[in-house]
C-alpha positions as CSV (number, residue, x, y, z in Angstrom):
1,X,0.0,0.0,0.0
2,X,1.4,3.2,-1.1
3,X,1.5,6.1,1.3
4,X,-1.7,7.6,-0.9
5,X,-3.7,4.7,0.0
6,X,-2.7,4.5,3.5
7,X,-3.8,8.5,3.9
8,X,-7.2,7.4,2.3
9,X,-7.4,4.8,4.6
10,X,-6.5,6.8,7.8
11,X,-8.8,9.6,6.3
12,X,-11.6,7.3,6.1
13,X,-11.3,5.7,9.4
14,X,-11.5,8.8,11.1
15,X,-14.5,10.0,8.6
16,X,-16.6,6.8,9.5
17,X,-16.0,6.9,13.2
18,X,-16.7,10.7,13.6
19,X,-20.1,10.0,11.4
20,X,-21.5,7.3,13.7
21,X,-20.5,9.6,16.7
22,X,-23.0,12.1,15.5
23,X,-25.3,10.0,14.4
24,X,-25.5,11.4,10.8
25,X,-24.3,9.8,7.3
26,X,-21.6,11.7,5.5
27,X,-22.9,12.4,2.3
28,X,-22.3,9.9,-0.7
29,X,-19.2,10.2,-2.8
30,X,-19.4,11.8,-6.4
31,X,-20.1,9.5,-8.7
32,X,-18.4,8.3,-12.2
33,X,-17.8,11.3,-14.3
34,X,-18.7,14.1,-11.8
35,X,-14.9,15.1,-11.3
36,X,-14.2,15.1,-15.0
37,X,-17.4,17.4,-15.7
38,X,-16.0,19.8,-12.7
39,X,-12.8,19.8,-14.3
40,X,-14.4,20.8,-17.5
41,X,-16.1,23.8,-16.4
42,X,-13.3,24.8,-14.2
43,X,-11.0,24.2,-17.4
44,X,-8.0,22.7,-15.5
45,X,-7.9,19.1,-13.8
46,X,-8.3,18.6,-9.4
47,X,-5.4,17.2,-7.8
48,X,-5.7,13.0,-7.6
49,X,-5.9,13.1,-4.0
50,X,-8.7,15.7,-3.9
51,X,-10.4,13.6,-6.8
52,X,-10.0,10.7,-4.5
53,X,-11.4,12.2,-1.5
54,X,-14.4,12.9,-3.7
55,X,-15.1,10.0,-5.2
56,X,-13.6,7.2,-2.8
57,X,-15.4,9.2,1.0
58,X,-17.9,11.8,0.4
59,X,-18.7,15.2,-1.3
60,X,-17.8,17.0,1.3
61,X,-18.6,17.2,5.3
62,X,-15.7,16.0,6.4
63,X,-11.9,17.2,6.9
64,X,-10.1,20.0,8.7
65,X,-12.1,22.8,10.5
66,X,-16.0,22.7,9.2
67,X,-14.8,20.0,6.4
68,X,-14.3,20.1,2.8
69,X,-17.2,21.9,0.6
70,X,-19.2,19.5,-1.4
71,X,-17.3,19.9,-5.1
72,X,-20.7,22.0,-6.8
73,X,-19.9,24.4,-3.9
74,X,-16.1,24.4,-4.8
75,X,-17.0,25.9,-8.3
76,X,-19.5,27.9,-7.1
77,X,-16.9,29.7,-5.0
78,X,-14.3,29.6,-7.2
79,X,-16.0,31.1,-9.8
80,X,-17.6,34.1,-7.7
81,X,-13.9,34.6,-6.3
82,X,-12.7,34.7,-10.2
83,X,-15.2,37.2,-11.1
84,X,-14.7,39.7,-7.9
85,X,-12.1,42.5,-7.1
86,X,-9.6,40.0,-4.9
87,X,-7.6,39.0,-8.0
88,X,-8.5,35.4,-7.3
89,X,-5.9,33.1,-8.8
90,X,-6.7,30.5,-11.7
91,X,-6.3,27.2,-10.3
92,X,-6.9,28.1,-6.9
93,X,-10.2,26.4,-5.3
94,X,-11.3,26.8,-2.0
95,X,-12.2,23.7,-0.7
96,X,-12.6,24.0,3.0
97,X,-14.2,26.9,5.2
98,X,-12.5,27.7,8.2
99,X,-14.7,30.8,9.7
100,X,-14.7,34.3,9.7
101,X,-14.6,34.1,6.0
102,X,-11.3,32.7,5.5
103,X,-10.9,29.3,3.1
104,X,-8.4,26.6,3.1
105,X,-7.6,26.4,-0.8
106,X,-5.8,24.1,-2.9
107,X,-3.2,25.2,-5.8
108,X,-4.4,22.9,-8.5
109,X,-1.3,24.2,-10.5
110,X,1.1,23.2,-7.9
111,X,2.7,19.7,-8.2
112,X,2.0,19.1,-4.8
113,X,-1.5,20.2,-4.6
114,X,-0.4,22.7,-1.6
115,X,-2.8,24.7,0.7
116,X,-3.1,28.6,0.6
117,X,-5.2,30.3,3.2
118,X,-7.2,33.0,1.9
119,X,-7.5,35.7,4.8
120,X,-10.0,38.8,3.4
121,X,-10.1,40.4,6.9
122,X,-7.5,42.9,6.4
123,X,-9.4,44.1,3.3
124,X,-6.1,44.0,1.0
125,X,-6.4,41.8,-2.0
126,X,-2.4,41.6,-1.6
127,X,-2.3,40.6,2.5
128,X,-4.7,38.3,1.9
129,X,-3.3,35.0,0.5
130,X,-0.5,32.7,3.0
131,X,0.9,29.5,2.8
132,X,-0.4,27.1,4.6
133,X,0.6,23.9,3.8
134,X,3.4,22.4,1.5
135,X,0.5,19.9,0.4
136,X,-3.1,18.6,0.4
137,X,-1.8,15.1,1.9
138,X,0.4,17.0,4.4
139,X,-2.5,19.6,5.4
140,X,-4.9,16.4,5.8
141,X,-2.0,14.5,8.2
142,X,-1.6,17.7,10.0
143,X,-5.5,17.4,10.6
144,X,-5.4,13.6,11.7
145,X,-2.6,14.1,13.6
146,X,-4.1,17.0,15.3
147,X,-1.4,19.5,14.3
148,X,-0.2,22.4,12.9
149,X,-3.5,24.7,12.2
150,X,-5.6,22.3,14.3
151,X,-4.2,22.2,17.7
152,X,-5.8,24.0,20.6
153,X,-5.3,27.8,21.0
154,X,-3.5,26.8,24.3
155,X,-0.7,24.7,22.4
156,X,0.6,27.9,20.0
157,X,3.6,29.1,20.5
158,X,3.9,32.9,20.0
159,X,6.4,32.9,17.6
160,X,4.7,29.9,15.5
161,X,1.5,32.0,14.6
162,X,2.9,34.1,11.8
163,X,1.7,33.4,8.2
164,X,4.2,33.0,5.5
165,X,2.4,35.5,2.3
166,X,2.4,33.3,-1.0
167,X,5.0,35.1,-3.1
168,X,3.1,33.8,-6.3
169,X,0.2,35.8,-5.5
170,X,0.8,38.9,-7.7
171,X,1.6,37.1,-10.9
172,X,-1.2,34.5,-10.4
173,X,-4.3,36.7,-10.4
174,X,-3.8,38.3,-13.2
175,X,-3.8,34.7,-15.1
């Protein structure tokens, strides 16, 4: 089993254990052809683990902070953020909200899939976007492990709280 599968695997475990918990099914994964029509309309193709989480667990209602947005959502989104005054990136989609109007998003045209946090509060199209995560599969260990973004407030570290901007920013929303 390669170390994809085994992050399915974990992923799903703890998706199937946190739905009988509450009592409530997760909602049922896309089926065939649903990621290939998104990727149409979006015009560029989802990461393979993103795909997989999609199509293997559930569109949507599970993951890090309120849980990844069910894929229709994910365009919807995207596509309001492309058409606004933040400059949103191509190939950015935000798949996860994480309150107070920030998004966990996922570079589709990174090699890694990696995770940007989109941060409007400031106001400033250019202090909005960070790094967050070198990649989706690293971003979704952090959240099973119960690290990095996840931990408790009372487990920060002062100095570990600052954001790293994404230096691509400024020549990506103008794509």
């Amino acid at each position: 089993m390669n170390e994809t599968e085994q992050l399915l695997e974990q992923v799903t475990d703890r998706v199937r254990a946190s739905a009988r918990e509450r009592g409530s099914p997760l909602p049922a994964p896309l089926r065939d052809g649903e990621t290939e029509r998104a990727e149409q309309a979006l015009g560029f193709a989802l990461p393979p683990l993103l795909t997989a989480l999609y199509t293997r667990i559930g569109d949507g209602g599970f993951g890090p902070e309120y849980g990844l947005l069910p894929l229709r959502q994910v365009i919807r989104q995207y596509e309001a953020g492309r058409a606004s005054d933040w400059g949103w990136p191509e190939g950015v989609l935000p798949i996860a909200d994480l309150g107070c109007a920030m998004s966990a998003c996922v570079d589709c045209r990174s090699e890694t899939a990696r995770i940007l946090l989109f941060e409007p509060n400031p106001g400033d199209r250019d202090l909005a976007w960070y790094l967050k995560s070198p990649s989706l599969a690293h971003w979704l260990r952090d959240w099973l492990d119960g690290t990095g973004w996840f931990r408790d407030e009372e487990e920060w570290d002062e100095d570990e709280i600052g954001l790293t901007p994404w230096p691509e920013f400024s020549a990506r929303c103008e794509a």
